[in-house]
C-alpha positions in Angstrom: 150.1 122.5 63.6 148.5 125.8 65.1 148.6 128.3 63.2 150.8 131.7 64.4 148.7 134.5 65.8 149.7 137.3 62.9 147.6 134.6 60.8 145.0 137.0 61.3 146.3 140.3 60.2 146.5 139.1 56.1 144.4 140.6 54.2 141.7 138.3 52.0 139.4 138.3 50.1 135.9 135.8 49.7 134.3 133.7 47.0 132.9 130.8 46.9 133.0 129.8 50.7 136.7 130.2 50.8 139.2 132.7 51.7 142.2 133.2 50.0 145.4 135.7 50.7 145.3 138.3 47.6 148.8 137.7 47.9 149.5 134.3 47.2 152.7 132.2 46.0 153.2 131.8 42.1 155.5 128.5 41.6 156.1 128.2 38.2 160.1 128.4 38.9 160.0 125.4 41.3 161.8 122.5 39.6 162.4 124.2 36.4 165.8 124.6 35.0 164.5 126.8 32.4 164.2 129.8 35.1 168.3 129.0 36.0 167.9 129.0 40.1 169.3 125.6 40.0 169.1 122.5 42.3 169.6 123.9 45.5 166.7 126.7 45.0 164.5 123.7 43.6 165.4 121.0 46.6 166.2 123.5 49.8 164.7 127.5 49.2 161.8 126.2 46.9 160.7 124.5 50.4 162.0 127.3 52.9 159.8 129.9 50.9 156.8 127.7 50.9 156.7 127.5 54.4 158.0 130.8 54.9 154.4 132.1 52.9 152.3 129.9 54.8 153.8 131.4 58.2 152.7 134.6 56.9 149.4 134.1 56.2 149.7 133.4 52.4 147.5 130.6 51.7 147.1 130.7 47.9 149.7 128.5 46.1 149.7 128.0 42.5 151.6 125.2 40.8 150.6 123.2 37.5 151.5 119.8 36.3 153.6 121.6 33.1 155.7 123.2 35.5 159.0 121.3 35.1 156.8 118.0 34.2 155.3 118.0 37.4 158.4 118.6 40.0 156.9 122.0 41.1 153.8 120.2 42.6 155.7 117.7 44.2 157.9 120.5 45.9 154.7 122.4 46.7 152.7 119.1 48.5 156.3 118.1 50.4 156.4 121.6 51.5 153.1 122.0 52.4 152.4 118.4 54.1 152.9 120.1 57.7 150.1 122.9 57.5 148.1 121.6 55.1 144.9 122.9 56.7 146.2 126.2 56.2 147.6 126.3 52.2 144.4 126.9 49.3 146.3 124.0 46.7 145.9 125.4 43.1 147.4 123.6 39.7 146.4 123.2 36.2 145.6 120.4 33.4 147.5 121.0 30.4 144.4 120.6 27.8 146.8 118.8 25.1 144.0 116.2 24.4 141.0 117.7 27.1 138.8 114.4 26.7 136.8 113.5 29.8 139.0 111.0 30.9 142.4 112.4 30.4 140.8 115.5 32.6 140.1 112.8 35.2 142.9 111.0 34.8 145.6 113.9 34.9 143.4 115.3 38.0 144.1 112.3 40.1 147.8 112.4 39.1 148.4 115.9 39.9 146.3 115.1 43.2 149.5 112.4 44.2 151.7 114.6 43.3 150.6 117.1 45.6 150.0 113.9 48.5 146.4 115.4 48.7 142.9 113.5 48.5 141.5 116.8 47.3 142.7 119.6 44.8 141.3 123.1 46.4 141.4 124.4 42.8 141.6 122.6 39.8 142.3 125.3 36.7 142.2 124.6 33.2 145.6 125.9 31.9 144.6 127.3 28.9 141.7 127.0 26.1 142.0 124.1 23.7 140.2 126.1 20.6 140.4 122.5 18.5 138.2 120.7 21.2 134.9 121.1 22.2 134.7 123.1 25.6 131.3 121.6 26.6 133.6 118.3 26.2 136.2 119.5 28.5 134.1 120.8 31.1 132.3 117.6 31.4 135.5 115.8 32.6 136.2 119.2 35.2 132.4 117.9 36.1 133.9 114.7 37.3 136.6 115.8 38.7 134.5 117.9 41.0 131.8 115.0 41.7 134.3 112.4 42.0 136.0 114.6 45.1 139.0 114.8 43.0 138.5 118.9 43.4 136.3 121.0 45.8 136.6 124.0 43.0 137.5 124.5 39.0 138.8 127.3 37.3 140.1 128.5 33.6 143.7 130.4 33.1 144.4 132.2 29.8 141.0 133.1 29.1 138.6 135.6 27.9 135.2 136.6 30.0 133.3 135.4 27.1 135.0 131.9 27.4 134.4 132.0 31.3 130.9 132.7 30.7 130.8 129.4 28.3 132.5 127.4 30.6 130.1 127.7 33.5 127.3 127.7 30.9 128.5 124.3 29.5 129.4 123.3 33.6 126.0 124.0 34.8 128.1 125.9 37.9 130.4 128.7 38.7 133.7 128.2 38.0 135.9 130.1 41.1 138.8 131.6 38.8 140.5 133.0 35.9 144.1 133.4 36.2 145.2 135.7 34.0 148.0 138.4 33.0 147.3 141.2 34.8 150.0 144.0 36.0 150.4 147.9 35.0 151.7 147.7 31.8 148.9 144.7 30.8 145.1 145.9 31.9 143.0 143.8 30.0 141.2 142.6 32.7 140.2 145.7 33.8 137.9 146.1 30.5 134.7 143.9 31.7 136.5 140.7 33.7 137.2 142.6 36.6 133.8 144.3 37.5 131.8 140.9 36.5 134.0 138.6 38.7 133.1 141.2 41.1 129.8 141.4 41.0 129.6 137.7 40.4 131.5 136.7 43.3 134.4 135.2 41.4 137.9 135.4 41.4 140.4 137.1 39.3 143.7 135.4 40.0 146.8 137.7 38.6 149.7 136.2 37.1 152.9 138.1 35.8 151.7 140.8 38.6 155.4 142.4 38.4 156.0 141.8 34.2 158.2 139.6 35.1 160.2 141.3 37.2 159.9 144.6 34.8 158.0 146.3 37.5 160.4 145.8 40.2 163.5 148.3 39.1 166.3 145.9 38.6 166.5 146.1 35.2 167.5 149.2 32.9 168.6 149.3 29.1 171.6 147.7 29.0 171.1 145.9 32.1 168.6 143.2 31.4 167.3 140.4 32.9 167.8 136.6 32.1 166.9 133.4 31.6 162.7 133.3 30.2 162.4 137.1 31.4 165.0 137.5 28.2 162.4 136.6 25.5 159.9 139.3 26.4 159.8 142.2 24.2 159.5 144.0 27.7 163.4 142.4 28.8 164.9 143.9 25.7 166.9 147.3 26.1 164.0 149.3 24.0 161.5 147.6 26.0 163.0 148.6 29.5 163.2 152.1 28.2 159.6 152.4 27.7 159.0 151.2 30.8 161.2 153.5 33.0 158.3 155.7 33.5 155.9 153.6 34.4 159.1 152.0 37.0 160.2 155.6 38.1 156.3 156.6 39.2 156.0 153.0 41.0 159.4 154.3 43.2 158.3 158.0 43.4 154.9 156.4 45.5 157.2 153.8 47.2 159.2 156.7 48.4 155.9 158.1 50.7 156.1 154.8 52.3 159.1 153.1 52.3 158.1 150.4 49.9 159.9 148.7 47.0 158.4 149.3 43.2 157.4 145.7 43.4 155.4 146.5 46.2 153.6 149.0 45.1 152.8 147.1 42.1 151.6 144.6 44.0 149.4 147.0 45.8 148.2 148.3 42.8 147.4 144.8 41.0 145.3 143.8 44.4 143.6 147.5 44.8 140.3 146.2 43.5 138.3 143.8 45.2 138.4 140.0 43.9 142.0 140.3 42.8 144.7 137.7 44.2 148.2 138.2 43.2 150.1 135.3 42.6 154.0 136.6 42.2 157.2 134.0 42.0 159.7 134.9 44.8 163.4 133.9 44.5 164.1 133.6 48.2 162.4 133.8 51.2 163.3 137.7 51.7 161.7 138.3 48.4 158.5 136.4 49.3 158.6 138.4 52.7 158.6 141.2 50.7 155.7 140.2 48.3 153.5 139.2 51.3 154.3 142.6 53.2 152.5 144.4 49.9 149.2 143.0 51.3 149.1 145.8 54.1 150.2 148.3 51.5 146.7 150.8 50.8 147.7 153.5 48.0 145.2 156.5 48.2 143.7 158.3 45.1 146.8 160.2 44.1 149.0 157.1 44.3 146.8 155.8 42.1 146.2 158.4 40.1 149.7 158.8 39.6 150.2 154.9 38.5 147.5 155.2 36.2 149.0 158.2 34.5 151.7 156.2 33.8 150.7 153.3 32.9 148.4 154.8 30.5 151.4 156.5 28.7 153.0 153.3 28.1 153.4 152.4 24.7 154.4 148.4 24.8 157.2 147.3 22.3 155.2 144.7 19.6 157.1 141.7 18.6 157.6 141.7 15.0 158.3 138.1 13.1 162.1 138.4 13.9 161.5 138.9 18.0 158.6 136.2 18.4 160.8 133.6 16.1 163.5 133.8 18.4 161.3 133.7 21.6 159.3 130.6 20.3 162.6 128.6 19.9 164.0 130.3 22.9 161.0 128.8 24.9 161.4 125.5 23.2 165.2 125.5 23.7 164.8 125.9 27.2 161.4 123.4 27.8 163.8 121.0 26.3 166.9 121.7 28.5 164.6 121.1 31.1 163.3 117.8 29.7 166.9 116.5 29.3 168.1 117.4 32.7 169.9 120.2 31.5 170.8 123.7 32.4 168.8 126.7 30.5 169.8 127.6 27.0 171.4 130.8 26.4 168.3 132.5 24.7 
């Protein structure tokens, strides 16, 4: 399939050989009952906005075999079977038991799932801290000599476990996906400059809060589903972040742009950032992908930072994070049963 002409107007970035959209497709809600879209999103607009993203130049799309037990890479690799030349496959090994063999083993499974020979990036999900990691990286070692993966990655982790990684690899890994948005800038404290400099990636996840960040949610109007069990979802939580929401649509108002897409613009500023957002329907995800041509200047982002830097986040005591873990396990089990989500 050829791909369209406005291919070439995205906007990338480059490491490693490749080049990848820094807006790319989060798909975390594809297949899962837990997010409450229900079958038709998962088995018709799941699809449609796949395809929809890869028209648009969006090449990065992120899956993982946890995501509803593995649905959400079959949708993705059905979805992107036509264009597959043009789609930069990513998905993660839940390190549950992260010996050499199960890395192999659950590499080659995710690999069918997505009806592809070759993984473009195989990501550790998270770090196991009760296994070795010089043990786990040897089975992401053959998974990358076996073919199984042309590039490896980590999610969930610090720099200094990055820098162990490739230490215990013997070779860069690509990627660290990890929270990154306005009201979270962690990254921004050593990870960013060094994957920079480096010539590594910095994949963002949770680029809009979850939803937070876009300005459809105010105290008393809340969101649903998982967004629910974040501090951030509760009516004290959205108030603190009103400001932070009101300067994202104060700079969306010079140039007729959404808060989520200035957010977006924002998470993507620096170089070696790809945003990897969820997208609801295939107007959101047009929405998302039009954020790439978005370029705030130094008062926009002097603005943002102003804000963001005044936002005091709303801790979880014992009470909240009990009810989010079983709200979490609640809902992982609706969707094990083949049930709807759990009122959380």
């Amino acid at each position: 399939m050829a791909p369209p002409a406005y291919r070439d107007r995205v906007r990338y970035v480059e490491a490693g050989g490749v080049r990848l959209s820094v807006i790319g497709l989060g798909t975390w809600q594809f297949g899962s009952r837990a997010w409450g879209y229900g079958a038709d999103y998962a088995l018709g607009e799941a699809r449609a906005i796949t395809r929809r993203a890869l028209e648009l130049g969006i090449n990065v799309v992120d899956t993982a075999e946890a995501y509803a037990r593995g649905r959400s890479e079959k949708i993705v690799g059905r979805a992107v079977a036509p264009d597959r030349e043009h789609a930069f496959l990513a998905t993660k090994f839940t390190p549950l038991v992260p010996t050499p063999n199960v890395v192999e083993r659950h590499a080659a499974a995710s690999a069918f799932r997505l009806g592809v020979s070759t993984i473009d990036l195989y990501q550790l999900h998270w770090p196991n801290p009760l296994y070795p990691l010089a043990r786990t990286m040897d089975g992401f070692r053959r998974v990358l000599d076996s073919g199984l993966a042309a590039h490896v990655g980590l999610s969930n982790c610090s720099l200094e476990t990055w820098w162990e990684a490739e230490a215990q690899l013997g070779r860069p890994l690509l990627s660290n996906q990890v929270r990154y948005n306005l009201l979270d800038r962690r990254p921004e404290e050593a990870m960013l400059s060094w994957a920079a400099a480096k010539g590594r990636v910095v994949i963002a996840y949770s680029p809009l809060a979850q939803g937070v960040l876009s300005g459809r949610y105010r105290p008393g109007r809340r969101p649903g589903g998982l967004r629910a069990l974040s501090p951030a979802g509760s009516d004290e939580g959205l108030r603190r972040v009103q400001p932070v929401v009101a300067a994202l649509e104060a700079v969306g108002h010079r140039y007729g742009a959404t808060p989520s897409q200035v957010a977006l613009a924002w998470t993507v500023r620096a170089g070696g950032v790809v945003a990897i957002p969820g997208a609801s329907s295939v107007a959101q995800l047009e929405q998302n992908a039009a954020a790439a041509d978005l370029v705030l200047d130094e008062e926009d982002d002097a603005r943002l930072d102003a804000a963001s830097r005044a936002f005091v986040p709303l801790r979880a005591g014992p009470a909240a994070l009990a009810g989010s873990v079983s709200g979490l396990a609640r809902n992982a089990l609706a969707d094990r049963l083949g049930r709807g989500p759990t009122a959380g």
